[in-house]
N, C-alpha and C positions, 0 to 999 in steps of 0.2 A: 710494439710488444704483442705476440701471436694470445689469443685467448680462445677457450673452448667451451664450448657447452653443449648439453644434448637435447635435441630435440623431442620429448617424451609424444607420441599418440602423434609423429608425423603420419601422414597417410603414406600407405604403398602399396600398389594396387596393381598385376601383372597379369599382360594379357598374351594370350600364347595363340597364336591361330596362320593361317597362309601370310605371305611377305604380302602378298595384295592388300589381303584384308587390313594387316596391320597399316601398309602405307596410306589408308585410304581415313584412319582414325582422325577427327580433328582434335586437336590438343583441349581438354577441356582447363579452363582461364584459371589460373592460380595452382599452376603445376610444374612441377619441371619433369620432363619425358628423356628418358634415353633408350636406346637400341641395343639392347643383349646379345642377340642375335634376328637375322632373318625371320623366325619363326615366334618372339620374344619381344616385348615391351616393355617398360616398367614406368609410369604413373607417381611422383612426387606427389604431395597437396599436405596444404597445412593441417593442424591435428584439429582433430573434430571432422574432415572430410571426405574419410572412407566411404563412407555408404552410399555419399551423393555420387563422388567418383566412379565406383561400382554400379551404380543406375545408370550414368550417363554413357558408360563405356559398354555395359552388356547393352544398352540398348543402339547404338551406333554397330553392335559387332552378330545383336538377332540377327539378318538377314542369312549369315553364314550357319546358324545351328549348331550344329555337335561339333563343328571343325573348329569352331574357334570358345576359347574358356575367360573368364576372366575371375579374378581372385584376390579376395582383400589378404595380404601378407605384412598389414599394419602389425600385429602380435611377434610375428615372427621375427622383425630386423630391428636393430638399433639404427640412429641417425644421431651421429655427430659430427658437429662443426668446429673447425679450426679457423680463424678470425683472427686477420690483422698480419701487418707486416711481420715477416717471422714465419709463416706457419708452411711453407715449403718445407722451412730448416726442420720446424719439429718432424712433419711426413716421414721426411729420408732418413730422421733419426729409427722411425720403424717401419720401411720398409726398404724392400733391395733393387727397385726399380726407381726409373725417373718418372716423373708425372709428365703428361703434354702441355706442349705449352699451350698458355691460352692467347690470345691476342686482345684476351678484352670478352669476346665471347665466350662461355662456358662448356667447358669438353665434357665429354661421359666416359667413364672407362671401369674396366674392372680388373683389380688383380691382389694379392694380399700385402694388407697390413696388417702390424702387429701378429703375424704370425696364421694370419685366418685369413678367408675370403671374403672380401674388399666390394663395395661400388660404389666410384666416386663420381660427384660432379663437382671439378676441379671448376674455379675463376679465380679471378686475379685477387689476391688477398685472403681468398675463401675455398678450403676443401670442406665437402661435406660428406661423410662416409658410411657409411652401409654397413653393417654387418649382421651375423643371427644373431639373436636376441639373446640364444646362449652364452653368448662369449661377451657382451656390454659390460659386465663388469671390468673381466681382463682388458677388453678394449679401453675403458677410462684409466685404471691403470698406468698401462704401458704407456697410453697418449699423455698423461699427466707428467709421466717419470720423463720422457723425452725432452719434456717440456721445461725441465729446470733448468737446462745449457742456457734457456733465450728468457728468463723467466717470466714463464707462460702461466694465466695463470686461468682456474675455471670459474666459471660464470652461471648465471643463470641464464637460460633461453631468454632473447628479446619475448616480450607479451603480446608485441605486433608482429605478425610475420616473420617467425624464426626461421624460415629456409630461404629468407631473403628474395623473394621474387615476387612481391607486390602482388596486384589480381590477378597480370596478365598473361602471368607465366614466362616460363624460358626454355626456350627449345634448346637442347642440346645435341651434340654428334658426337 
């Protein structure tokens, strides 16, 4: 049975500068990273770890100066998690596309749920989703109401490690 809970004060942390620059970032441990675009990056980390994030990442990305930015957008997104066998079915309950599949390794993707724009890091058992910070109400909502066909139910965030990725982080594509 799929369950949900939000991860309140996850870090998220976006760095915008050259495909070089970016490919050249090391993932700093206790993150999940995914690829927006070329020019685009985005920084998971658990809550409480904005800021170290943002030191660790302007300072890997100074060499480049005004060509590369980097920006805490902790305030601005929600992050919820969908947990447990089941929570595909609730996904597709709101939204109109298929998820990737995972093989076990965790995808990154972006497109909308619940009627809004979406970023996920899909794994097996576990979608984790992205949205503005505007719309987290709607978005628990919708994700709850979906959630009666499989009965889903909500949660409170684990107090260890709610984005599920231990210190070491998880690189995603």
């Amino acid at each position: 049975m799929p369950e949900l809970f939000e991860v309140k004060g996850a870090a998220k942390v976006r760095c915008f500068g050259q495909k070089s620059a970016l490919d050249g970032l090391t993932q700093p441990a206790g993150t999940l990273v995914g690829r927006i675009t070329d020019d685009e990056v985005i920084f998971v980390g658990q809550p409480g770890t904005a800021a170290a994030l943002v030191e660790d990442l302007q300072g890997q990305l100074a060499g480049e100066g005004n060509a590369a930015l980097v920006i805490d957008h902790t305030d601005g997104w929600s992050f919820f998690s969908l947990v447990g066998e089941g929570c595909e079915e609730v996904f597709a309950r709101e939204a109109n596309w298929k998820l990737p599949i995972s093989d076990g390794a965790p995808v990154f993707t972006v497109g909308r749920v619940c009627h809004v724009a979406g970023k996920l890091f899909v794994r097996p058992n576990r979608i984790d989703i992205m949205t503005g910070a505007e719309v987290h109400l709607h978005v628990r909502e919708a994700l709850n109401h979906a959630g009666l066909k499989v009965n889903m139910h909500e949660i409170e965030a684990p107090a260890v490690d709610p984005i599920g990725i231990g210190t070491e982080g998880v690189t995603v594509s």
